[in-house]
C-alpha positions as CSV (number, residue, x, y, z in Angstrom):
1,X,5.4,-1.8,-6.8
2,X,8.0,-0.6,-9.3
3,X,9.5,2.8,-9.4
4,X,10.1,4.7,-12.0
5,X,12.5,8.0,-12.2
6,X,12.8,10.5,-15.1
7,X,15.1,13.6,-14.6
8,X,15.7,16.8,-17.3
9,X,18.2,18.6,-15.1
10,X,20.6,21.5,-15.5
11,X,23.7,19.8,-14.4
12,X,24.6,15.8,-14.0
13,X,21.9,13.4,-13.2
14,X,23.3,10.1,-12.2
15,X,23.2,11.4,-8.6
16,X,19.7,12.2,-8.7
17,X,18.7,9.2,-10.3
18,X,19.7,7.2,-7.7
19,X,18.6,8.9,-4.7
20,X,15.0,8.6,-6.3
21,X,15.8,5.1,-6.6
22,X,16.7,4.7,-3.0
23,X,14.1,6.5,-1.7
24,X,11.4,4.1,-3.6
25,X,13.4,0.8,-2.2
26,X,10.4,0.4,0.1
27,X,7.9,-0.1,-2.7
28,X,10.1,-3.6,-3.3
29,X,12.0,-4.4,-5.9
30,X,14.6,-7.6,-7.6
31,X,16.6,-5.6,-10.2
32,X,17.5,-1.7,-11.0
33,X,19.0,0.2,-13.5
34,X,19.6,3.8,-15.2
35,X,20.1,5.2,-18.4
36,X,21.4,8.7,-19.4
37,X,21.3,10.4,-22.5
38,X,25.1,12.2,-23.6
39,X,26.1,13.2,-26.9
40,X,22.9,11.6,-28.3
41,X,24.2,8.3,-27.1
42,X,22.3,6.4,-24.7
43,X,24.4,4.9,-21.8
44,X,22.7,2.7,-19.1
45,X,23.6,0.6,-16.2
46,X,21.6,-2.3,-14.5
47,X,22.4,-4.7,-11.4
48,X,20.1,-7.3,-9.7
49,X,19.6,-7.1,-6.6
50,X,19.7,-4.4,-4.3
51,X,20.5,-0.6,-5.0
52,X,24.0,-1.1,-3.6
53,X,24.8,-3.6,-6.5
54,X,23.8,-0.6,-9.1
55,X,25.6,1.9,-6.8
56,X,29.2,0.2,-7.0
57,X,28.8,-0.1,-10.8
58,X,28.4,3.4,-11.3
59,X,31.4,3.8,-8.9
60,X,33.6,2.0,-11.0
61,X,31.9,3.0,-14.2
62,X,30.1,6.4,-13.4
63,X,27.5,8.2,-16.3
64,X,27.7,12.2,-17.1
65,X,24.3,13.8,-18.7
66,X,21.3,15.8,-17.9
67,X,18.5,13.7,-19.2
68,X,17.8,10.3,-17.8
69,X,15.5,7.8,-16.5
70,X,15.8,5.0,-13.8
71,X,14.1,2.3,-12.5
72,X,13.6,-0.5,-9.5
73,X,12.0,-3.5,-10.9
74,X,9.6,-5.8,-8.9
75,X,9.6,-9.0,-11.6
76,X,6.1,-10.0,-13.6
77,X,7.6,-11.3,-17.0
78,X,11.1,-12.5,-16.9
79,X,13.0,-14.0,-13.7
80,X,15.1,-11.6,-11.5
81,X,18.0,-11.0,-14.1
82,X,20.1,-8.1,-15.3
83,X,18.8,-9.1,-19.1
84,X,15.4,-8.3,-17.5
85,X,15.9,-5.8,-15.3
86,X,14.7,-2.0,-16.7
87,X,16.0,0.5,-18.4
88,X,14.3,-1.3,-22.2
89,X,15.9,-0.1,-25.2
90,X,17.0,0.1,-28.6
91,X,19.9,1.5,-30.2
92,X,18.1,5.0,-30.1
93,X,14.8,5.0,-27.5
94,X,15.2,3.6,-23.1
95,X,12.1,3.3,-21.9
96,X,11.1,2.4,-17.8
97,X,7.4,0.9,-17.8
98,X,5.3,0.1,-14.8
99,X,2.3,-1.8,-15.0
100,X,1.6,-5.0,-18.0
101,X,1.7,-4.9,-21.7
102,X,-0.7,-7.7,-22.3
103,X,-1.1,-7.3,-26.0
104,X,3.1,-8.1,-25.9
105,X,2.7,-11.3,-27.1
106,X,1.1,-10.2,-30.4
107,X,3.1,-7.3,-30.5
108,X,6.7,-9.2,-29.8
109,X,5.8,-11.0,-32.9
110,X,4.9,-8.0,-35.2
111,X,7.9,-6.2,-33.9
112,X,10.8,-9.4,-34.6
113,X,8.8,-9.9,-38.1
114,X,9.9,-6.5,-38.8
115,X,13.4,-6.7,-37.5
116,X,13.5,-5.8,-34.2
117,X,16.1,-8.1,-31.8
118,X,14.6,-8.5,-28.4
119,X,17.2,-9.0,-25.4
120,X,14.4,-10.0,-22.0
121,X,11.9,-12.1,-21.6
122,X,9.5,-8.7,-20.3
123,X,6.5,-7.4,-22.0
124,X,8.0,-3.9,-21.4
125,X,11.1,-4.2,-24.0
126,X,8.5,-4.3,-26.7
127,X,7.3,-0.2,-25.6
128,X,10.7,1.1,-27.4
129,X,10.9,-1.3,-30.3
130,X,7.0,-0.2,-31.1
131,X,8.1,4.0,-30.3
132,X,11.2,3.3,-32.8
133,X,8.9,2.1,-35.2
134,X,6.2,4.3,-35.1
135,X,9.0,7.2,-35.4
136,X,10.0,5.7,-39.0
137,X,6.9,6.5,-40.0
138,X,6.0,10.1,-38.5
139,X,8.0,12.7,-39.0
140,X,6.0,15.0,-36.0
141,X,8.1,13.0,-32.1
142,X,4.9,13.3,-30.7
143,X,2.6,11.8,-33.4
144,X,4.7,8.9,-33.0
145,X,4.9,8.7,-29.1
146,X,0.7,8.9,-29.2
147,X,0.5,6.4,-31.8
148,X,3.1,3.9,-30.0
149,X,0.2,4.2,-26.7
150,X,-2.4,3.6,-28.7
151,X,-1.4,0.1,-29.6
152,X,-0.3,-0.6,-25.8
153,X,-3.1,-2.5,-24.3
154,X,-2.9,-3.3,-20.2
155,X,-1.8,-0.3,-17.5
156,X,1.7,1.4,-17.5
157,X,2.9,4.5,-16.5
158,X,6.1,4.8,-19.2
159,X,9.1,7.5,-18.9
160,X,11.3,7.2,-22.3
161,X,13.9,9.2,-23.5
162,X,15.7,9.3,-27.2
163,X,18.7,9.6,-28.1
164,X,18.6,12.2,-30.4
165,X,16.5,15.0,-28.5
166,X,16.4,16.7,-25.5
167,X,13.0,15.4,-24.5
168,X,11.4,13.8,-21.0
169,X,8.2,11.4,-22.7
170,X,6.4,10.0,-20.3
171,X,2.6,8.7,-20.1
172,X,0.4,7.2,-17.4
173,X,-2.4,4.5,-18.5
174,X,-3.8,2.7,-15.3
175,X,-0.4,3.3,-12.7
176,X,0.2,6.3,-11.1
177,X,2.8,8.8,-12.4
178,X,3.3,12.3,-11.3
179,X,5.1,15.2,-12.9
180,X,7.6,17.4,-10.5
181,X,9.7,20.7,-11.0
182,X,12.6,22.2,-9.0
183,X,15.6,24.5,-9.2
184,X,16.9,21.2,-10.0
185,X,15.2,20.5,-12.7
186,X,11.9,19.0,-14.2
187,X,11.1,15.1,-13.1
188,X,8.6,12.2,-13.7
189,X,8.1,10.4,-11.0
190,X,5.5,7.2,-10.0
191,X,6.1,8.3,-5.9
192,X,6.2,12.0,-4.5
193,X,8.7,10.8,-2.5
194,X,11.6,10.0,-4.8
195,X,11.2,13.4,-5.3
196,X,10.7,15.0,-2.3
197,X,14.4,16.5,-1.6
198,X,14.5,18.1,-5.0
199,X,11.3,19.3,-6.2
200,X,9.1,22.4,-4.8
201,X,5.6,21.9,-7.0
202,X,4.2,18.5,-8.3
203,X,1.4,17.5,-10.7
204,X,-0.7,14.5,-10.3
205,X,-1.5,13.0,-14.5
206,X,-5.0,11.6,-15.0
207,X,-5.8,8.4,-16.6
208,X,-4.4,8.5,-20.2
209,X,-2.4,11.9,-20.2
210,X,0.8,12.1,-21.7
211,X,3.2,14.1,-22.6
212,X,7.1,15.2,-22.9
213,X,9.6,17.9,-20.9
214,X,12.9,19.7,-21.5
215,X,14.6,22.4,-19.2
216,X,11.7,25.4,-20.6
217,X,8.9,23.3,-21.4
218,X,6.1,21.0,-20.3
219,X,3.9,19.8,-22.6
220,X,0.6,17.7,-21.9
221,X,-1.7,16.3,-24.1
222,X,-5.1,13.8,-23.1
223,X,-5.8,10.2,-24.1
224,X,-7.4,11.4,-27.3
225,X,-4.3,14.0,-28.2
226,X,-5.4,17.3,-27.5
227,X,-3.6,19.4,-25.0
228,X,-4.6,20.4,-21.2
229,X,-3.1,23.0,-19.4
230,X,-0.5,22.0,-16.1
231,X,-1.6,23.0,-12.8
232,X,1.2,22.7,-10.2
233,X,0.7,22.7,-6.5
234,X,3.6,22.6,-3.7
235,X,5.3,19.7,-2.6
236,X,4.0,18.5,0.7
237,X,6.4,17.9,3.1
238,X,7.7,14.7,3.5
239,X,11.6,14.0,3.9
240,X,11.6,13.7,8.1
241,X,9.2,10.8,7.7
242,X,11.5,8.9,5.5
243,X,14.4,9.2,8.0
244,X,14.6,6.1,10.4
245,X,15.8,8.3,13.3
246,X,17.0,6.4,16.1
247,X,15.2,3.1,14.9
248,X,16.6,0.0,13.5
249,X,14.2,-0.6,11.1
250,X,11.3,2.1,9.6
251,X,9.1,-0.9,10.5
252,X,10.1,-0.2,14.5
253,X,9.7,3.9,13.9
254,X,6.0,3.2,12.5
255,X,5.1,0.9,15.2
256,X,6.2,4.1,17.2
257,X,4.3,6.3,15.2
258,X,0.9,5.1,16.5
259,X,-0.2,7.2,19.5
260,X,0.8,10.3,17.4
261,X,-1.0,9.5,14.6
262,X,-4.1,8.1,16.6
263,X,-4.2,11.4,17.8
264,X,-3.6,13.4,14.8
265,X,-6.9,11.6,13.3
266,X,-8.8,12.4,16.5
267,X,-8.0,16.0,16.4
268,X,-9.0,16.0,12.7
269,X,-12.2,14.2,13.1
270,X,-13.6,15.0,16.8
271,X,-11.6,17.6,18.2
272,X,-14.2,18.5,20.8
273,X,-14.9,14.6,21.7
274,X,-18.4,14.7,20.8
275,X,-19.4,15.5,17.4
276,X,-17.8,13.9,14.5
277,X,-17.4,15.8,11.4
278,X,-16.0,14.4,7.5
279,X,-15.3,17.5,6.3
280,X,-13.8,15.9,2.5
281,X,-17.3,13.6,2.5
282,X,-20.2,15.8,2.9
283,X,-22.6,13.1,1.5
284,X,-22.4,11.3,4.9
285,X,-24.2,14.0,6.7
286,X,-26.5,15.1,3.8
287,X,-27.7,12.1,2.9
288,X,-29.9,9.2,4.3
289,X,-28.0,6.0,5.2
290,X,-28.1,3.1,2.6
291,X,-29.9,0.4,2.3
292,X,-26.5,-1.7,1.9
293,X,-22.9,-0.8,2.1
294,X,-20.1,-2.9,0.4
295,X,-16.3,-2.7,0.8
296,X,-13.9,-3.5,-0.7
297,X,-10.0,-3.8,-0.4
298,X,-7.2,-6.0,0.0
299,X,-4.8,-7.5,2.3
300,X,-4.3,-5.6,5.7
301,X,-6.7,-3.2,4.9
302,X,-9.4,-6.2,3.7
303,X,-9.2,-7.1,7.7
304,X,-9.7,-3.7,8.4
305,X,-12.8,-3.6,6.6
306,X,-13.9,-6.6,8.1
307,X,-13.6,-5.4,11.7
308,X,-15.5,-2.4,10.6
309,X,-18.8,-4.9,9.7
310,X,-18.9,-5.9,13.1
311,X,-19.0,-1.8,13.9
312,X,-21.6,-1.1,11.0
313,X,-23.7,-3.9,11.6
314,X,-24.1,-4.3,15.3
315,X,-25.8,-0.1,15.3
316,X,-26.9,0.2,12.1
317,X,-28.6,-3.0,11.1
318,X,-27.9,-2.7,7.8
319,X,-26.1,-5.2,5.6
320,X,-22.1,-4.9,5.0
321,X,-20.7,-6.8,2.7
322,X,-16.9,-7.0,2.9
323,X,-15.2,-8.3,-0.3
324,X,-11.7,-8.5,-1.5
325,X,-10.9,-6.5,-4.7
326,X,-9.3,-9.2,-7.3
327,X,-12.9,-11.4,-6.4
328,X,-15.2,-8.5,-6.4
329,X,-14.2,-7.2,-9.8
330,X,-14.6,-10.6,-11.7
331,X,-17.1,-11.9,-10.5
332,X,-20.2,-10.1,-11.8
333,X,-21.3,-8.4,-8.3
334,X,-25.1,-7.7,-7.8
335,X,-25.2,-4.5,-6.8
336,X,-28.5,-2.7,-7.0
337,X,-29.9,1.0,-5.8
338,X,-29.3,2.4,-2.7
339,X,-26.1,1.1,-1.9
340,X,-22.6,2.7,-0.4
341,X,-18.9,1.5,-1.9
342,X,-16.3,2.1,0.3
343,X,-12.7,1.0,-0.2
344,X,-9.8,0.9,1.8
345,X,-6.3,1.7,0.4
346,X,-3.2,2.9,2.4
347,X,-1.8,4.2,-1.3
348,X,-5.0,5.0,-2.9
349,X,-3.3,2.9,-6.5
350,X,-3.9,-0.6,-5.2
351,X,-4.9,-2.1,-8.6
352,X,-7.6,-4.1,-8.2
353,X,-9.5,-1.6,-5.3
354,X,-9.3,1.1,-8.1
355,X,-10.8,-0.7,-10.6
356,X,-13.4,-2.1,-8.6
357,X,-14.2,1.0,-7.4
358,X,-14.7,2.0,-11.5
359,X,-16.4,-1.0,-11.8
360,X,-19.2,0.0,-9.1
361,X,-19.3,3.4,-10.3
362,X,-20.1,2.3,-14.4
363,X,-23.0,-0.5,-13.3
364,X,-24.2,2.2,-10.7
365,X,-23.1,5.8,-11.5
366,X,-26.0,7.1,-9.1
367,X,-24.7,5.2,-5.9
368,X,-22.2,7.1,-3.5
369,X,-18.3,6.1,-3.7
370,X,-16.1,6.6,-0.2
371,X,-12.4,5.9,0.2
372,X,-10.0,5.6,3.2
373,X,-7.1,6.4,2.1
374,X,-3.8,7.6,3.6
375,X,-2.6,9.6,0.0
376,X,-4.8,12.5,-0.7
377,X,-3.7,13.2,-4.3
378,X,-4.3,9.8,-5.2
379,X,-6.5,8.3,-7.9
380,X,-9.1,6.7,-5.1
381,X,-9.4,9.9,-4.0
382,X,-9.8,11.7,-7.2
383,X,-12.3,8.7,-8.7
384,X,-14.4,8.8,-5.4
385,X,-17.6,11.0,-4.3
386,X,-15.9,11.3,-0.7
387,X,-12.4,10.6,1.3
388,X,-11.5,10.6,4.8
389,X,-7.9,10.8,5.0
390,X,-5.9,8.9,7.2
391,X,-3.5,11.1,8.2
392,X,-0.8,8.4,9.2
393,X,2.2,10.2,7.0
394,X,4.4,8.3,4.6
395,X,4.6,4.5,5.2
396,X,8.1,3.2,4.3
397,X,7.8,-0.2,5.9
398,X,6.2,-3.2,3.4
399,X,4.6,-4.6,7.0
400,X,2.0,-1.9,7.5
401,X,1.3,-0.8,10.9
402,X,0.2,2.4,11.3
403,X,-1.5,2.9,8.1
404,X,-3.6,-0.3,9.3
405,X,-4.3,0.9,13.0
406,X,-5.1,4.5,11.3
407,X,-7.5,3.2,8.6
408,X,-8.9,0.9,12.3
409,X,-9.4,4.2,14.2
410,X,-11.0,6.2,11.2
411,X,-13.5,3.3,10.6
412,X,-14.4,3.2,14.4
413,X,-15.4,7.0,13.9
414,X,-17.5,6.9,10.9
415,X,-19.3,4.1,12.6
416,X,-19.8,6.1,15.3
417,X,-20.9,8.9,13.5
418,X,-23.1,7.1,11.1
419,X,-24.9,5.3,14.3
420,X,-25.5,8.7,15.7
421,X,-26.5,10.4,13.0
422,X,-29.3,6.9,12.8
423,X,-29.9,8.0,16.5
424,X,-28.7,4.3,16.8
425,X,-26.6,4.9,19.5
426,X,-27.3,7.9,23.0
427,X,-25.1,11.3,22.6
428,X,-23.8,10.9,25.4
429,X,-22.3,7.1,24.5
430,X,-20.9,8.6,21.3
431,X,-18.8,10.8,23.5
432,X,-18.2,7.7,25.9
433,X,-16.4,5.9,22.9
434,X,-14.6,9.0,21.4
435,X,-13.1,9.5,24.9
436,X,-12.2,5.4,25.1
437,X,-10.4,6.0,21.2
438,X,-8.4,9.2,22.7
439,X,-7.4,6.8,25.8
440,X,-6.3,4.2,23.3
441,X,-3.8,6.2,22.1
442,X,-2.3,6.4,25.6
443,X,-2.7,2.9,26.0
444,X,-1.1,2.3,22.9
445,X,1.8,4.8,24.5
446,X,2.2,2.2,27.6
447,X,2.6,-0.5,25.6
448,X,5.2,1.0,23.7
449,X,7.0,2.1,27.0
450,X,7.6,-1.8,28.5
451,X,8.3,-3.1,24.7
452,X,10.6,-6.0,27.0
453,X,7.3,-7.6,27.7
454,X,7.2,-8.8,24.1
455,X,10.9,-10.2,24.0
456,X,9.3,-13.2,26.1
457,X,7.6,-14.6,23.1
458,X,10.6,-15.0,20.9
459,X,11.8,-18.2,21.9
460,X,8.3,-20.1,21.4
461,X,9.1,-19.6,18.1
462,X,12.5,-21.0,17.8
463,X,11.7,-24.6,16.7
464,X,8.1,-23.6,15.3
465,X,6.9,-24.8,11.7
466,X,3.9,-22.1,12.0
467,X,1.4,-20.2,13.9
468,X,-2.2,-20.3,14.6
469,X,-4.0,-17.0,15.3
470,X,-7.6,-17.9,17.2
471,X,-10.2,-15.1,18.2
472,X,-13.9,-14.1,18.0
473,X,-15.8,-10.9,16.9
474,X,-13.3,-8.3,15.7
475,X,-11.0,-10.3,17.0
476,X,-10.9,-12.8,14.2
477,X,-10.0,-10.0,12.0
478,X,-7.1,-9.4,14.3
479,X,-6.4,-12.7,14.0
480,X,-5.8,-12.8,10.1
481,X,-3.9,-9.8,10.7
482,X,-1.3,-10.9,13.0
483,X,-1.1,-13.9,11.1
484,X,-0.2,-12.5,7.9
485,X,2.4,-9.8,9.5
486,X,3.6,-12.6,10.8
487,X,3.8,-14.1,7.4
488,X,5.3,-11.7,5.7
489,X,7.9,-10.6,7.5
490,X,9.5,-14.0,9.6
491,X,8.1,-16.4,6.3
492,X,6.7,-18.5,8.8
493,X,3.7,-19.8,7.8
494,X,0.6,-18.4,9.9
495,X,-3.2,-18.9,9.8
496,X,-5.7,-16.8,11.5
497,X,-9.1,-18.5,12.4
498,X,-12.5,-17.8,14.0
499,X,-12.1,-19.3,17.8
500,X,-14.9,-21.0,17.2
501,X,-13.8,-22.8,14.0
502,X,-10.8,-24.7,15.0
503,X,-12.4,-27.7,15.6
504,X,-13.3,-27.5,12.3
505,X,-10.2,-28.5,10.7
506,X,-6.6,-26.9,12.6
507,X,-6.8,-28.5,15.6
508,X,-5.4,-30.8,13.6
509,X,-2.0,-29.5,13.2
510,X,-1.6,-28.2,17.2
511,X,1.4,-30.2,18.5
512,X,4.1,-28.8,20.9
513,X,5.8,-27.1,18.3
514,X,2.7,-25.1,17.3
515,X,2.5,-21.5,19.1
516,X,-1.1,-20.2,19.5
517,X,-1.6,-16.9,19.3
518,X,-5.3,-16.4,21.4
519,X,-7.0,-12.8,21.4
520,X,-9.0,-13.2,24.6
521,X,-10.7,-9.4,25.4
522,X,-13.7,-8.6,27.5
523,X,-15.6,-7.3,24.8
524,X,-16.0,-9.9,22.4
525,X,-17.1,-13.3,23.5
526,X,-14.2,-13.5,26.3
527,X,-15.4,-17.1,28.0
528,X,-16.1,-18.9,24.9
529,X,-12.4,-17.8,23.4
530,X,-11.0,-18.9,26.7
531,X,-13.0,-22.2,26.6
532,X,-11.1,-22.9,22.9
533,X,-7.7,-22.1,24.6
534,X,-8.4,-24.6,27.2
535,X,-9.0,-26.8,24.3
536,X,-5.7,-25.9,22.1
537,X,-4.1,-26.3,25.5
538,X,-5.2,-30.3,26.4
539,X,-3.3,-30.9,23.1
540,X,0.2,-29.4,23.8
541,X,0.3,-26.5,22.2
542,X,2.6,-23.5,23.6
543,X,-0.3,-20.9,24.4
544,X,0.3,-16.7,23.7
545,X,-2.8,-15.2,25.4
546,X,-2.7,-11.2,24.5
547,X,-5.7,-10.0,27.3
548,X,-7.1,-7.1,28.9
549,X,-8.7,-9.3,32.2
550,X,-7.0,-8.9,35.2
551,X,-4.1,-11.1,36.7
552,X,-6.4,-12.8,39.1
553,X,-8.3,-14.0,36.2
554,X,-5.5,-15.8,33.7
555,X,-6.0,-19.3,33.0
556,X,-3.2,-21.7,34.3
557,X,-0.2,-23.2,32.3
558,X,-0.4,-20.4,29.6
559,X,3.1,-20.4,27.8
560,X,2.9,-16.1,28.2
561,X,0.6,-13.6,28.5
562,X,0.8,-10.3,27.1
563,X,-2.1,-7.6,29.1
564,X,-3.0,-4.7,27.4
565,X,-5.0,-1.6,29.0
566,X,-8.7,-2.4,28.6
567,X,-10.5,-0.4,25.6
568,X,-14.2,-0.7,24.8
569,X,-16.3,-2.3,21.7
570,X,-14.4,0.0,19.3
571,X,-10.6,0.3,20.7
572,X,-10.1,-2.5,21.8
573,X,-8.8,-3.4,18.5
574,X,-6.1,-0.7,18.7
575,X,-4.9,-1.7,21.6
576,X,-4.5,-5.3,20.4
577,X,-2.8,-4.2,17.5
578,X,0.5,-3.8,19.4
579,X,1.0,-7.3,20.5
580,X,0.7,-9.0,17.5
581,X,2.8,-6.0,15.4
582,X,6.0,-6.4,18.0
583,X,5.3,-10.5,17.8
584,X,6.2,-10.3,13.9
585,X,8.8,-7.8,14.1
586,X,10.2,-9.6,17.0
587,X,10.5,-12.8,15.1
588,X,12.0,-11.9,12.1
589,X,14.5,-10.2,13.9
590,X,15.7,-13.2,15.8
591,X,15.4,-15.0,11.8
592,X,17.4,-12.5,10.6
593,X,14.9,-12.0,7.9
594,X,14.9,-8.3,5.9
595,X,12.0,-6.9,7.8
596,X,11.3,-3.3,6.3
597,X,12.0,-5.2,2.5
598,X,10.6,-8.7,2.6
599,X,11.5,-11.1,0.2
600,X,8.8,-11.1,-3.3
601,X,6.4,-8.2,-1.3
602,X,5.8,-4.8,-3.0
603,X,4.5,-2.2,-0.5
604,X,1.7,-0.8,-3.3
605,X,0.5,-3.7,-5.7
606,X,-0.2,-1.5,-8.9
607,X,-0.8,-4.3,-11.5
608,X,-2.8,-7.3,-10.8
């Protein structure tokens, strides 16, 4: 979601600032601004809009200083206006705030009683007006800073600056925020990679720390005020993987990323193609399997998890349940003994999968906690008894693709291992799959070699009002997944359904305008799926079969026909992946829609 930039530099800022900015663009954002301290006056710039906006105002009306903060802001309270848009301040504190105030109500009211003149319509503006006040009345900065937090209630992660110090604030409650130094200078950051071209060492804050920076000094203090020590690690490397490269969009490079990545998790996981080892989850091995398993997660990798039940299930026989964070957290889950949580988070922040996860872990503290995630120093990771990382590299697009097909493969292998492990499932078929999820990635490869096979479907969509996604098994899955790529990239509306439920309520909307994506593969209930395209067909619709059967075998009058190479029970999804990834970028090319930044998405939701 929103990113926030704090710089204590030796030279100018400004510059700085707004390469951070630019390099957090992906995370989505309406509005951004910056504000740098100079001869203990605060000076700030803001523009709605894009970066570019902000860009030529500084052009015409640049800002000198060596303390600063920035910010891109994805709107919660307050429309998409400048008045809105971050840097907050007063005549003497700027502020940038990600998360919710919710208290801001009450403390709006407090704050005007007292005399303070509020400009936006945001919860944030009240963080400085509170700090100002709370500074009348201490004479110690950081009494006053601790005392302002204490009052906040909701997540942020704040970096504020004064006008009459030298001082970097900054405090994390809930969102992520990371600390960062560099011959450059020391930074606050709530993304390594805003920071990635100028720092060397970074530090991940835990819940509640806070703290404040100049040039010599880092100072960093727990939720309850007493100081912790800073431990720095390096920088991992991360700047070729934000480059586009010969691509039009980072959207196209990460589609292309997929083989690589398929095999960088392979390597990682099964290098000898028959044992699979977790080496970051040792509970999987050591312990006996559950009686139950839950996951939890949301959006893209919510239908990741559900193609994974079919996995678990089918060699286990135990139950999964699959659940999406923002219902699992409210309403009161029955969890009991004996039970796995695993969630699934391409960022590892995802705000309501982290605080499910900490709701699972207080009712049952003696249960085991997993996470997929594709960000190893983030707080999933940190909160949870085991990880196995993804291994995808940085994800710039909003659309994700090779984070999804990465958290696909890495579920496909801890099924396989946990039905092994169960002796569930031959040795010598474990190493039949693992070989079928290394040929999937050269599959994947082919695909990506004849990409003109996918121009075809283009035009079905040029008079569309929708789409309707229809398959079976993990398919269906697949199916909610290429509908809401579809979704959020083109704005086309898009459902994915169960083959087997369309009669059931959207065969009503198939006319000739209607494209019908079918997933038809050998593996999962291929004549019954073909039986329901026969049926969307006798009503007009323009047919997209995406198939592994051979040519002798397509069904007549299909409108196109995408084949893929023929994977097994757990690659096929991989492979199917493809189709339905090129379909959305495809269209929302030919709409002319912003396909790496679509309109009102954030690539990591980190407030509810």
């Amino acid at each position: 979601m929103c990113g926030i930039i704090g710089a204590v530099g030796l030279n100018n800022i400004q510059n700085i600032l707004l390469q951070s900015l630019k390099s957090m663009e992906y995370r989505g954002y309406d509005s951004a601004g910056i504000c740098i301290q100079h001869k203990q006056y605060l000076h700030t710039r803001k523009a709605k809009g894009k970066l570019i906006n902000l860009e030529h105002l500084l052009e015409q009306s640049p800002l000198t200083g060596n303390l600063g903060i920035g910010h891109t802001r994805w709107a919660t309270h307050g429309v998409p206006e400048v008045r809105n848009a971050h840097p907050h301040q007063t005549e003497n504190i700027a502020i940038v705030h990600n998360g919710i105030i919710e208290n801001h109500k009450q403390l709006r009211e407090s704050l005007s009683a007292a005399g303070a003149t509020f400009d936006s319509d945001t919860d944030s503006e009240t963080i400085p007006w509170l700090w100002q006040q709370e500074l009348t009345k201490h004479n110690n900065p950081e009494v006053a800073f601790h005392h302002t937090l204490n009052q906040l209630e909701g997540a942020f992660a704040i970096a504020g600056i004064q006008a009459t110090d030298n001082k970097l604030w900054f405090a994390r409650r809930g969102s992520p925020l990371l600390l960062a130094k560099g011959e450059a200078g020391i930074f606050v950051a709530s993304d390594a990679l805003a920071v990635g071209t100028v720092a060397s060492h970074v530090m991940y804050l835990q819940e509640g720390q806070w703290g404040w920076s100049d040039l010599d000094h880092v100072h960093i203090f727990n939720e309850d005020g007493s100081q912790t020590s800073i431990q720095w690690e390096p920088m991992p490397e991360m700047v070729a993987a934000t480059e586009k490269g010969p691509y039009a969009h980072y959207m196209l490079k990460e589609i292309h990323e997929q083989p690589r990545v398929f095999l960088d998790i392979l390597h990682a996981y099964a290098p000898d193609k028959q044992n699979i080892h977790f080496p970051q989850a040792a509970f999987i091995e050591n312990d006996p399997l559950p009686a139950r398993i839950i996951m939890v997660a949301c959006g893209t990798s919510y239908h990741a998890a559900l193609t994974a039940r079919y996995w678990l299930e089918r060699y286990l026989k135990i139950p999964v349940e699959v659940d999406v964070a923002s219902e699992f957290r409210y309403r009161d889950p029955v969890i009991g003994d004996n039970t796995w949580f695993i969630s699934l988070s391409q960022s590892g922040e995802t705000a309501d999968t982290l605080e499910a996860l900490r709701l699972f872990k207080r009712q049952t503290p003696q249960n085991k906690t997993l996470v997929f995630c594709n960000v190893a120093s983030s707080s999933m990771v940190r909160e949870s008894d085991g990880v196995i990382e993804l291994y995808a590299g940085p994800e710039i697009g909003v659309a994700s693709t090779k984070a999804y097909t990465a958290q696909l493969l890495a579920l496909a292998l801890f099924s396989l291992k946990l039905a092994s492990d169960a002796s569930s499932m031959p040795p010598e078929d474990t190493s039949k799959h693992i070989q079928h999820l290394f040929d999937a990635s050269q599959g994947v490869e082919s695909l990506l070699n004849n990409t003109p096979i996918f121009d075809k479907l283009t035009p079905l969509f040029s008079q569309s009002h929708g789409a309707l996604f229809l398959g079976r098994g993990p398919c269906f899955p697949l199916a909610l997944e290429g509908a809401l790529k579809l979704k959020e990239i083109s704005y086309l509306h898009a459902e994915g359904y169960p083959a087997g439920e369309m009669k059931h309520g959207p065969i009503a909307l198939i006319d000739e305008n209607l494209p019908v994506i079918v997933l038809a593969l050998r593996q999962y209930h291929l004549d019954k799926v073909i039986s329901n395209l026969h049926e969307v067909q006798a009503r007009g619709a323009k047919v997209i079969l995406i198939t592994d059967i051979p040519e002798q075998e397509y069904p007549n009058d299909v409108d196109a026909i995408i084949h893929i190479p023929e994977g097994d029970f757990f690659s096929a999804p991989l492979l199917a992946s493809i189709p339905l990834q090129y379909l959305a970028y495809n269209v929302a090319r030919f709409k002319g829609t912003d396909v790496d930044q679509p309109r009102n998405l954030a690539k990591s939701v980190t407030v509810e």
